[in-house]
N, C-alpha and C positions, 0 to 999 in steps of 0.2 A: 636345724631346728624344725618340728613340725610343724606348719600351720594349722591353729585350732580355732580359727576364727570361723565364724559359723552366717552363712546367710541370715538375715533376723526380720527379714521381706515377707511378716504374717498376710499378706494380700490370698486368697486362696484363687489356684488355677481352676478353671473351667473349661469344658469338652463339651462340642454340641454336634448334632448331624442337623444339617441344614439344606436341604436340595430343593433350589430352584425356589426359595423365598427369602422374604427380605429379614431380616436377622436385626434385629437393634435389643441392645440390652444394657444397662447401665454399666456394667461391665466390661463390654464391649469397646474398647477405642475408638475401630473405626466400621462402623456398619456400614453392610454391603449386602450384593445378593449372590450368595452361593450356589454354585452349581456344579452337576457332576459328580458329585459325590458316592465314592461306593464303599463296602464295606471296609476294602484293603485300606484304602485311602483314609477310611476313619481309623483304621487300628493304629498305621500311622500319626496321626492326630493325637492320639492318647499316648503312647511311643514318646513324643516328642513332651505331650504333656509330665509325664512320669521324668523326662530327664529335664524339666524344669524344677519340678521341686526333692530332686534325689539328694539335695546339699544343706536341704531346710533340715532344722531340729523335726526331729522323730514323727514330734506331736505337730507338727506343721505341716507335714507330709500329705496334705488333701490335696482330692483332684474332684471336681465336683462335676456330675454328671447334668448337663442341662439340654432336654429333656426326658422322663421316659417317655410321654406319648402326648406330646401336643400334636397331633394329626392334623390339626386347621392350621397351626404355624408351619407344617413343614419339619418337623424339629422331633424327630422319636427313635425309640430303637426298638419296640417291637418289632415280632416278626411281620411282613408283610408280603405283598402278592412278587414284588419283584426278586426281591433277595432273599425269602425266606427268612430263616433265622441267622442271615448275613451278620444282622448289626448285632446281635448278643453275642454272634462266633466270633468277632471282631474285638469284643471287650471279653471276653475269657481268651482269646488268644493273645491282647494285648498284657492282662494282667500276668497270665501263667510266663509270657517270653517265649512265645511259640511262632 
């Protein structure tokens, strides 16, 4: 018999780059300070996000991108001086499966 039971966990996931600041968001479980962070390591991030909600109905399938450019938090994926356009290659590589 096939199991058709369906996740029904409407909570929607969140993806943030955080390097070297302090992270708190209602959201958030347990804030922390993240560091180290690099592009590979955020595609990963999102990777992992995506096979959390791959079991949710269709329309429940969000993954929410937090932030594009908070600069004073810490917290962006514009391009920038270190990575370039690291953190955008990182979410098109993430979405495409590359």
């Amino acid at each position: 018999m096939k199991n058709t039971q369906r996740n029904h966990d409407h909570r929607h996931t969140h993806i943030l780059h955080a390097p070297e600041r302090l992270v708190y968001h209602r959201t958030v479980q347990t804030p922390g300070i993240y560091t180290g962070a690099t592009p590979d390591k955020f595609k990963q991030h999102i990777m992992q996000a995506f096979s959390l909600i791959k079991d949710k109905e269709p329309e429940h399938q969000i993954v929410i991108l937090k932030s594009w450019n908070e600069w004073g938090e810490g917290n962006y994926v514009e391009p920038d001086q270190e990575f370039g356009h690291g953190w955008l290659d990182a979410v098109y590589k993430a979405i495409n499966n590359k």
